[in-house]
Backbone atoms as SQL, in Angstrom:
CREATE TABLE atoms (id INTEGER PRIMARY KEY, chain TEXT, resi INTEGER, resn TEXT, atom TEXT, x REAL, y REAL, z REAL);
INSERT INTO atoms VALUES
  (1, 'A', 1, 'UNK', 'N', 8.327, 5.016, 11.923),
  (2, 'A', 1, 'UNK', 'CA', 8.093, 5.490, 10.564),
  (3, 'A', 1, 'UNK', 'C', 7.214, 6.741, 10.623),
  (4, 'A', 2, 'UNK', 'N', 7.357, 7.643, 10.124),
  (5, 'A', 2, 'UNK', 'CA', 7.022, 9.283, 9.961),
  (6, 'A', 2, 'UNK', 'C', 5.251, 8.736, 9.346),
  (7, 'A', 3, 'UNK', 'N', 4.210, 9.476, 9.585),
  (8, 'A', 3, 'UNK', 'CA', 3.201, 9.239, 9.470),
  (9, 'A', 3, 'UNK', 'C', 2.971, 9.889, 7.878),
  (10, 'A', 4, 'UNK', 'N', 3.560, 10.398, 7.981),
  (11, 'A', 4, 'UNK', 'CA', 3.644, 10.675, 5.866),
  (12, 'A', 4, 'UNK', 'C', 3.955, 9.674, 5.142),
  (13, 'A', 5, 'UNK', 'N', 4.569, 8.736, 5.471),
  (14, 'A', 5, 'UNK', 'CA', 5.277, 7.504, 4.405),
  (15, 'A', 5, 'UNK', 'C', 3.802, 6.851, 3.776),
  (16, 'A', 6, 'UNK', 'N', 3.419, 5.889, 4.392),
  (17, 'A', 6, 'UNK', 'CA', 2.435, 4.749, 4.086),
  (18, 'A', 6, 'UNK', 'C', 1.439, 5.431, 3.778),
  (19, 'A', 7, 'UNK', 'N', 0.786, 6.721, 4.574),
  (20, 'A', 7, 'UNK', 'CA', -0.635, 7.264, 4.802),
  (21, 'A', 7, 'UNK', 'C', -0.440, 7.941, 3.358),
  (22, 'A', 8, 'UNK', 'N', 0.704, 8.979, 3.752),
  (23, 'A', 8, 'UNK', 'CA', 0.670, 9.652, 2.312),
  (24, 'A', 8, 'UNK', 'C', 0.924, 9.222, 0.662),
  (25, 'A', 9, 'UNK', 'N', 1.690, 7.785, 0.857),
  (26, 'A', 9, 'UNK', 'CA', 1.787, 6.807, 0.068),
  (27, 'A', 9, 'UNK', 'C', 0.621, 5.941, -0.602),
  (28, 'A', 10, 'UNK', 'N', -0.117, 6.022, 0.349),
  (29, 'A', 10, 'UNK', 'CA', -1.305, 5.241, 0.275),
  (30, 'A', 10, 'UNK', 'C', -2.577, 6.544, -0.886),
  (31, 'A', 11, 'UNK', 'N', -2.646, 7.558, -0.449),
  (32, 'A', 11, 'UNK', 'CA', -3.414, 8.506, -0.516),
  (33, 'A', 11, 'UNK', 'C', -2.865, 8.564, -2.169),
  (34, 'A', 12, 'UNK', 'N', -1.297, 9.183, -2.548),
  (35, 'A', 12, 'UNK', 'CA', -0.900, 9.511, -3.605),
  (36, 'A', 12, 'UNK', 'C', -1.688, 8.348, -4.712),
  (37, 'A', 13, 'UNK', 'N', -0.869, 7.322, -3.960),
  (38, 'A', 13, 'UNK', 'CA', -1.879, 5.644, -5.499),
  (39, 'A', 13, 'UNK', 'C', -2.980, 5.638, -5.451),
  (40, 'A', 14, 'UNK', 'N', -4.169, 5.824, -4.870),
  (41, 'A', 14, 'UNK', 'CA', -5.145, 6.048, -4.740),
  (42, 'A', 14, 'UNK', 'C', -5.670, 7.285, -5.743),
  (43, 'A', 15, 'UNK', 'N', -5.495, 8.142, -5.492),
  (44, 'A', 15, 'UNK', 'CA', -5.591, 9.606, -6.239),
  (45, 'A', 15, 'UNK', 'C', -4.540, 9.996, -7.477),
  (46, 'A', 16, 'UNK', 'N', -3.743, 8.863, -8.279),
  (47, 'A', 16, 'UNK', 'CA', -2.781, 8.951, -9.477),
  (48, 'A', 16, 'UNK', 'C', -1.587, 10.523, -9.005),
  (49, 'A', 17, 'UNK', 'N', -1.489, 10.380, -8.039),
  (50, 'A', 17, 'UNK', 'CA', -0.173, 11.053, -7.910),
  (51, 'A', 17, 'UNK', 'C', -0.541, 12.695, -7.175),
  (52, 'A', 18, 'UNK', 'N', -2.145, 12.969, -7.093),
  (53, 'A', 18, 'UNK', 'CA', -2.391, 14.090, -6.650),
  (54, 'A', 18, 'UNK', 'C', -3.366, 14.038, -5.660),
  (55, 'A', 19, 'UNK', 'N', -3.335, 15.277, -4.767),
  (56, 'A', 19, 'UNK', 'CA', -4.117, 15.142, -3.836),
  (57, 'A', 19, 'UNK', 'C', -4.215, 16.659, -3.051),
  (58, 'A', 20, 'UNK', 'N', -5.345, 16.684, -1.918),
  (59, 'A', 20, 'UNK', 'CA', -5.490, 17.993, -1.511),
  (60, 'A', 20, 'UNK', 'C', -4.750, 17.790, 0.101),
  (61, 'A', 21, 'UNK', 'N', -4.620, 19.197, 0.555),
  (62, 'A', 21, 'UNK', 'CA', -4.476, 19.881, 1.858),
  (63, 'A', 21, 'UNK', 'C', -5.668, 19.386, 2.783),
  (64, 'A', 22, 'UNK', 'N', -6.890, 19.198, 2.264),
  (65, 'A', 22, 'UNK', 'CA', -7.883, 18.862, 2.894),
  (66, 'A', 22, 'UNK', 'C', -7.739, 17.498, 3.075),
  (67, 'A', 23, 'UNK', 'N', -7.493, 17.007, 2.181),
  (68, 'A', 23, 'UNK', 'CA', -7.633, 15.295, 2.002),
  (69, 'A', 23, 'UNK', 'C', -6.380, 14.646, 2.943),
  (70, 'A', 24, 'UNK', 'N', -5.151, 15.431, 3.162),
  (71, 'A', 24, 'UNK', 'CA', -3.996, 14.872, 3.901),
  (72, 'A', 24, 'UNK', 'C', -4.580, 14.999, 5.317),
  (73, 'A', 25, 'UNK', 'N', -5.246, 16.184, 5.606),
  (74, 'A', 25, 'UNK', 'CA', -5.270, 16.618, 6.583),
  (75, 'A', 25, 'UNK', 'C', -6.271, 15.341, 7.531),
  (76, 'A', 26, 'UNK', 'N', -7.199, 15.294, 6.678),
  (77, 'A', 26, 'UNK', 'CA', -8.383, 14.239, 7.194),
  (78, 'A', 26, 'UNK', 'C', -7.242, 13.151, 7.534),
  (79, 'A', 27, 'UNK', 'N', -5.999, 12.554, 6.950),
  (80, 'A', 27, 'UNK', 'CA', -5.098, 11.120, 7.317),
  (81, 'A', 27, 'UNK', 'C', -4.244, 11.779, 8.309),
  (82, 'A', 28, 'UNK', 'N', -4.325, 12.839, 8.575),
  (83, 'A', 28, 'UNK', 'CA', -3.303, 13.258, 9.724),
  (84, 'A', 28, 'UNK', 'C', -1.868, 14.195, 9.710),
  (85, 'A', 29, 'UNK', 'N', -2.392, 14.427, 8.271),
  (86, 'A', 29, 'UNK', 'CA', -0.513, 15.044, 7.625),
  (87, 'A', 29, 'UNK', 'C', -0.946, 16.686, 7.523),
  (88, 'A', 30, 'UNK', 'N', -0.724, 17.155, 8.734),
  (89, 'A', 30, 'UNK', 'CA', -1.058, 18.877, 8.822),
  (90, 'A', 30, 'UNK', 'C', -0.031, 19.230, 7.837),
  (91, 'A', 31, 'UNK', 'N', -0.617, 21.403, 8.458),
  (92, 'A', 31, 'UNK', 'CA', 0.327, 21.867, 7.160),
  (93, 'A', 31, 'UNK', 'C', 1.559, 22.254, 7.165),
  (94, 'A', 32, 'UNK', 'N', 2.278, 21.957, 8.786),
  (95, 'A', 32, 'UNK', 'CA', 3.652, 22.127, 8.333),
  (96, 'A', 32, 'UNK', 'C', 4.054, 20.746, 8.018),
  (97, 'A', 33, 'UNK', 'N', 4.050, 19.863, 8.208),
  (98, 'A', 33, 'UNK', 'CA', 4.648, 18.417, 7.581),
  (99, 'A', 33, 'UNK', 'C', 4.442, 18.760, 5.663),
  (100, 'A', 34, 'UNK', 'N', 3.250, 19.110, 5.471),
  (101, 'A', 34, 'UNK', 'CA', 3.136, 19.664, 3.901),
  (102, 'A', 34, 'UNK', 'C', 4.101, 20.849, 3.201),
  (103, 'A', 35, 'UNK', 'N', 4.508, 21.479, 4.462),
  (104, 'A', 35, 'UNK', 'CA', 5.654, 22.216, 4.060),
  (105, 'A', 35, 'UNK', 'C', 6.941, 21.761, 3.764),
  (106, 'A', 36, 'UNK', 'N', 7.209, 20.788, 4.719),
  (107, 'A', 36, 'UNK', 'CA', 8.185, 20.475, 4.775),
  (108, 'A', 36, 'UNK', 'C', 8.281, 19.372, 3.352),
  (109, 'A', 37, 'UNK', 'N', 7.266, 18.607, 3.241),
  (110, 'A', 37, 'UNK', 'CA', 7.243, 17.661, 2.114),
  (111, 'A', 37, 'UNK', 'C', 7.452, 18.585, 0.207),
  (112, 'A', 38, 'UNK', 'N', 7.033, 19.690, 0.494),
  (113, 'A', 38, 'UNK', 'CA', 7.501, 20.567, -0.561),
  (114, 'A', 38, 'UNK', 'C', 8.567, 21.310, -0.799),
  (115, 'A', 39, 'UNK', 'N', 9.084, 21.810, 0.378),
  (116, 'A', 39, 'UNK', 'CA', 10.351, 22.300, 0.643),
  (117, 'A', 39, 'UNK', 'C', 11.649, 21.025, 0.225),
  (118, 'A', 40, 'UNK', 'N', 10.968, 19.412, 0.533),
  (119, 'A', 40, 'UNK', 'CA', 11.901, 18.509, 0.562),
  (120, 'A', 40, 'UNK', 'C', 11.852, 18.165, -1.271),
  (121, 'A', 41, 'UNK', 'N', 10.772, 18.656, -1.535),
  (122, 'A', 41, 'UNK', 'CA', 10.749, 18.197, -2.721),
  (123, 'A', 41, 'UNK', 'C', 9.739, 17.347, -3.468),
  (124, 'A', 42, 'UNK', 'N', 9.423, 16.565, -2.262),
  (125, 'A', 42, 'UNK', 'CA', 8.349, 15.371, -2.350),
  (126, 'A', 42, 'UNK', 'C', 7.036, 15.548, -3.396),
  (127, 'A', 43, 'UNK', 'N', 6.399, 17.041, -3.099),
  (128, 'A', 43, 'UNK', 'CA', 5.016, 17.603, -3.432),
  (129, 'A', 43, 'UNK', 'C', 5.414, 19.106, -3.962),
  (130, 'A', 44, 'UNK', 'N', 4.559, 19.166, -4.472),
  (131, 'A', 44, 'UNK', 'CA', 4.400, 20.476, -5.548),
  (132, 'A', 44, 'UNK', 'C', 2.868, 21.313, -5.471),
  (133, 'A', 45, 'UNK', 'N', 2.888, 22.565, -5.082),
  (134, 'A', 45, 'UNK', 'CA', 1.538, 23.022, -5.007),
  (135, 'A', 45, 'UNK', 'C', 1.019, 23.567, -6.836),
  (136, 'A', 46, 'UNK', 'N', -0.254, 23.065, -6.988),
  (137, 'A', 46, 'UNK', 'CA', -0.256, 23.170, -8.358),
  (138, 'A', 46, 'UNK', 'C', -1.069, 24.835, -7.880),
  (139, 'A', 47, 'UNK', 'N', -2.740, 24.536, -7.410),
  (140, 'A', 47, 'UNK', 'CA', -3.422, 25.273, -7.237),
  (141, 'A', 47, 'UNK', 'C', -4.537, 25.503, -5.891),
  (142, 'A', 48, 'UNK', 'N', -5.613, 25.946, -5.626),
  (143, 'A', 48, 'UNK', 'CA', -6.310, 26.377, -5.040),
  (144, 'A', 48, 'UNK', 'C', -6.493, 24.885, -3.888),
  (145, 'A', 49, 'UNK', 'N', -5.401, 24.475, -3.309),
  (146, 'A', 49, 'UNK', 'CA', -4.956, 23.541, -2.499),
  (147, 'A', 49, 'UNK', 'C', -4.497, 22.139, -2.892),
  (148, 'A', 50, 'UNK', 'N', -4.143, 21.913, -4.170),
  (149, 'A', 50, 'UNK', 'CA', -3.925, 20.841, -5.114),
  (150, 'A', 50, 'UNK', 'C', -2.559, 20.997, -4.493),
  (151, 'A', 51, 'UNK', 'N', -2.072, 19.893, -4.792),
  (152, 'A', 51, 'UNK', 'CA', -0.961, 19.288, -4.519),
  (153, 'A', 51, 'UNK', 'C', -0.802, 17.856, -4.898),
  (154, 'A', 52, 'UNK', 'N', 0.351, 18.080, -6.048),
  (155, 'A', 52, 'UNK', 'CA', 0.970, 17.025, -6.992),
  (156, 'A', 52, 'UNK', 'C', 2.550, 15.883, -6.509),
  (157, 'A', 53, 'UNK', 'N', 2.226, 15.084, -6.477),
  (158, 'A', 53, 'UNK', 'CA', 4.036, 14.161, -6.309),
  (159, 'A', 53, 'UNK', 'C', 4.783, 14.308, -7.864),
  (160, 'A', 54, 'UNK', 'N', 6.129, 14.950, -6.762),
  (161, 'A', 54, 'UNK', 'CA', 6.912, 15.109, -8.110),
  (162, 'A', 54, 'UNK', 'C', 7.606, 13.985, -8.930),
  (163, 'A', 55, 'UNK', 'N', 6.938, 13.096, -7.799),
  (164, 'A', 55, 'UNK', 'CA', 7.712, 11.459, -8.847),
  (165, 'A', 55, 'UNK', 'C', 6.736, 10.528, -9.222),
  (166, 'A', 56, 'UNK', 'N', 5.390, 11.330, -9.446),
  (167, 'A', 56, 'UNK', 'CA', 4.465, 10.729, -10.474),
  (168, 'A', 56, 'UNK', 'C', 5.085, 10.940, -11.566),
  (169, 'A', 57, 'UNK', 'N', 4.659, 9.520, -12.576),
  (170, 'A', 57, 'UNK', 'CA', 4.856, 9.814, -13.811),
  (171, 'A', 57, 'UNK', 'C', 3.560, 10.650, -14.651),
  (172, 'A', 58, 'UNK', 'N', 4.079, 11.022, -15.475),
  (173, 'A', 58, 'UNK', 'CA', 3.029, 11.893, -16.538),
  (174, 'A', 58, 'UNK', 'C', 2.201, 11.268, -17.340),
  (175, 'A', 59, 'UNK', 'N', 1.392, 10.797, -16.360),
  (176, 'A', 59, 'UNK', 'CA', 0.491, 9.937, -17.284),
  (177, 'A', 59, 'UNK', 'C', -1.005, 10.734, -17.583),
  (178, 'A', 60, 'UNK', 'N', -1.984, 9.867, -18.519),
  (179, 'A', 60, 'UNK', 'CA', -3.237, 10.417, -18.681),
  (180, 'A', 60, 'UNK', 'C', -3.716, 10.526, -17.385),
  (181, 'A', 61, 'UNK', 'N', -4.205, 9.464, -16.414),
  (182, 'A', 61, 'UNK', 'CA', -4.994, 9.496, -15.672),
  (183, 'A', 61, 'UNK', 'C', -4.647, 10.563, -14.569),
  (184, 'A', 62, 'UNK', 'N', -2.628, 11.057, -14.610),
  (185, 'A', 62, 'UNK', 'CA', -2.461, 11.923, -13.823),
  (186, 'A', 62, 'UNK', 'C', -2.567, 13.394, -13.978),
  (187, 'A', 63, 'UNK', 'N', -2.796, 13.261, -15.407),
  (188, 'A', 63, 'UNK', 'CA', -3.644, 15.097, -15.827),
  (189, 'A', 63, 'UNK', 'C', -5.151, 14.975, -15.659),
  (190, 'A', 64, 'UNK', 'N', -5.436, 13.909, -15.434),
  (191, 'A', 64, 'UNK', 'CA', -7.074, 13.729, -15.554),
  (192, 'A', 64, 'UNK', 'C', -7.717, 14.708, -13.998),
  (193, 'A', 65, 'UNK', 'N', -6.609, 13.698, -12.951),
  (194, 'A', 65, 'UNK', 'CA', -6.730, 13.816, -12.175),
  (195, 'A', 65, 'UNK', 'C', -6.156, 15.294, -11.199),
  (196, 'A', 66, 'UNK', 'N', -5.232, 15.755, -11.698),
  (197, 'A', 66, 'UNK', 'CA', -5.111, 17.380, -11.442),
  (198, 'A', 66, 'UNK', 'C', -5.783, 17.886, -12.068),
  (199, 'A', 67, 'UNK', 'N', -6.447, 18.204, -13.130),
  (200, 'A', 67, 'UNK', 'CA', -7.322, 18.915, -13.876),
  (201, 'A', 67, 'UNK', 'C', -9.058, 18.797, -13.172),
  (202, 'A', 68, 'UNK', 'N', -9.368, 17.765, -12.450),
  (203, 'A', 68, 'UNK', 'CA', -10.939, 17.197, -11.797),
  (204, 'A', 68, 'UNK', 'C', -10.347, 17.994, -10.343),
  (205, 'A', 69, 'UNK', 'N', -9.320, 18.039, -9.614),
  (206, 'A', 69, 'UNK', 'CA', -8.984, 18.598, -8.379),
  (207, 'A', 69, 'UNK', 'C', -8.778, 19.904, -8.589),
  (208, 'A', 70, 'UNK', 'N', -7.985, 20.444, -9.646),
  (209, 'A', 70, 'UNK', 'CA', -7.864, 22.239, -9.387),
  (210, 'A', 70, 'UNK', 'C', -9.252, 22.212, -10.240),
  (211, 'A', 71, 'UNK', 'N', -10.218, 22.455, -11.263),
  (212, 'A', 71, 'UNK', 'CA', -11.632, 22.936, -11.561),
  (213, 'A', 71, 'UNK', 'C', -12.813, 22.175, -10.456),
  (214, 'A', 72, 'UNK', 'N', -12.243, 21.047, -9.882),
  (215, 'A', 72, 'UNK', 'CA', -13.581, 20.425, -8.633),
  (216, 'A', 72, 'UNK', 'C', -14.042, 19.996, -10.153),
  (217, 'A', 73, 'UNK', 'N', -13.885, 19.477, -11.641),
  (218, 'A', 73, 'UNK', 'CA', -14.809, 19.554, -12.418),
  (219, 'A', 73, 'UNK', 'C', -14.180, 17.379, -12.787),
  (220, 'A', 74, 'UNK', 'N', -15.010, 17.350, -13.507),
  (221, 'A', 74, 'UNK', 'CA', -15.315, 15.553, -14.067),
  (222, 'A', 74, 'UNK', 'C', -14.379, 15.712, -15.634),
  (223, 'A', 75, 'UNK', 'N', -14.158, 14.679, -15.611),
  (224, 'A', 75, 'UNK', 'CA', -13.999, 14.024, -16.720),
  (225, 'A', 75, 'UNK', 'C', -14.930, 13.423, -17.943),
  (226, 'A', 76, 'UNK', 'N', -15.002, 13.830, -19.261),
  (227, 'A', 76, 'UNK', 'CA', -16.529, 13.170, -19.793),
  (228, 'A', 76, 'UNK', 'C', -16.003, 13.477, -21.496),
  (229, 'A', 77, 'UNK', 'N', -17.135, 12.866, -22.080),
  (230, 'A', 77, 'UNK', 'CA', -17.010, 12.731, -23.334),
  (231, 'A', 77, 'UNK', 'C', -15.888, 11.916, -23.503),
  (232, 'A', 78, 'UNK', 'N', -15.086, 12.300, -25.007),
  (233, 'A', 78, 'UNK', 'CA', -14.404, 11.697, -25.625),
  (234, 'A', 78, 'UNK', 'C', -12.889, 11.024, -24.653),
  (235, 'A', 79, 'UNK', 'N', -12.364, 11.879, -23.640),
  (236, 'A', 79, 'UNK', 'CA', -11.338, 12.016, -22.879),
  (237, 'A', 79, 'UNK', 'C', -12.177, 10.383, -21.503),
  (238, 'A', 80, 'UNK', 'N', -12.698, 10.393, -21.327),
  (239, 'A', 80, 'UNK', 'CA', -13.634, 9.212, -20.529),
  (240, 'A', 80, 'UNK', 'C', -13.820, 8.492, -20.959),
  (241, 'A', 81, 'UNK', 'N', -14.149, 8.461, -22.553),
  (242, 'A', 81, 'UNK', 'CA', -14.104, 7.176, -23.474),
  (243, 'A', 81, 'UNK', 'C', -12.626, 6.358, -23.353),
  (244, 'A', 82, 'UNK', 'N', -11.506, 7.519, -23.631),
  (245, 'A', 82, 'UNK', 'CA', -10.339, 6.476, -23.408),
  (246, 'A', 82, 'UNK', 'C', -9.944, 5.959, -22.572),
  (247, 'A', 83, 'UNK', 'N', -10.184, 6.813, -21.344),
  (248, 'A', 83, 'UNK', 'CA', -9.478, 6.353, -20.005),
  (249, 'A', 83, 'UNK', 'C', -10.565, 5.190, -19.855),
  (250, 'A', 84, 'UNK', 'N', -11.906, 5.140, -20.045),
  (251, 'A', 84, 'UNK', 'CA', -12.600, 3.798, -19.662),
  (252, 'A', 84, 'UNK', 'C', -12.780, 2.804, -20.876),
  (253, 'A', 85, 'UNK', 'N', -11.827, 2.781, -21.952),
  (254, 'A', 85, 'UNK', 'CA', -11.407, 2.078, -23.079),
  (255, 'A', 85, 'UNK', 'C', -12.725, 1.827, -23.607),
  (256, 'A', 86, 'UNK', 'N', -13.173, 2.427, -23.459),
  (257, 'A', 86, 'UNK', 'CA', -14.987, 2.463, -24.422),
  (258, 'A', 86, 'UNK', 'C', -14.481, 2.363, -26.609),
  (259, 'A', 87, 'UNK', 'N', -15.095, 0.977, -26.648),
  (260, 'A', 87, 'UNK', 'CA', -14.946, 1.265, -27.908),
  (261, 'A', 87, 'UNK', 'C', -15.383, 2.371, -28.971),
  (262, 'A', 88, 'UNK', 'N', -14.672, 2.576, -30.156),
  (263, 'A', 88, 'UNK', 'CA', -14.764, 3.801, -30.787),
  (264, 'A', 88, 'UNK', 'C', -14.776, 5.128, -30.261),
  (265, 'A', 89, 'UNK', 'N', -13.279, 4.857, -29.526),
  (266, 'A', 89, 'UNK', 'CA', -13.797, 6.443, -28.603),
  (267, 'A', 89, 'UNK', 'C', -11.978, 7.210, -29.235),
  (268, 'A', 90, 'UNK', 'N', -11.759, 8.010, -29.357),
  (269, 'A', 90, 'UNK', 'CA', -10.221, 8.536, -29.647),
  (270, 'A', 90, 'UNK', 'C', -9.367, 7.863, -29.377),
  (271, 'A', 91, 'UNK', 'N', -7.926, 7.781, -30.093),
  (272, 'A', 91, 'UNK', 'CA', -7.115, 7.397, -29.272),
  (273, 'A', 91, 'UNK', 'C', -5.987, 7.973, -29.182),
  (274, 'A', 92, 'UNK', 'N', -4.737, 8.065, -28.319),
  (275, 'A', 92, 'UNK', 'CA', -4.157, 8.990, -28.074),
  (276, 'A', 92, 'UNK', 'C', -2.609, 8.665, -28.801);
């Protein structure tokens, strides 16, 4: 089994469908295997080493989570209230 399946499988559920060049690299998945996984289709480069699965679904936690990886920035206020179902917080 190709060392991308499970590792990179593992990494994607972990991280809601996104993840970095840095972060594969630390499980072992250099950058031509990352080429090839984009070229195949698998991954999508969003930004400044972000990299998205194109068969995540579009969920909240998966814009949460490209949006905290391309700014390096948090999640907070009202948008944290929902995802951590905090009463009286927005809803979507």
């Amino acid at each position: 089994m190709p060392i991308d399946g499970p590792a990179l499988a593992a990494e994607l559920l972990e991280h809601h469908g996104v993840t970095t060049a840095k972060r594969l690299a630390a499980i072992g998945i250099g950058r031509r295997t990352i080429d090839r996984l984009i070229r195949d289709g698998r991954l999508r480069r969003a930004r400044s080493g972000v990299l998205l699965s194109t068969m995540w679904p579009d969920t909240l936690e998966h814009r949460m989570a490209s949006a905290c990886a391309i700014t390096r920035g948090v999640v907070k206020f009202p948008t944290a209230g929902v995802a951590w179902r905090l009463r009286k917080s927005a809803r979507q």
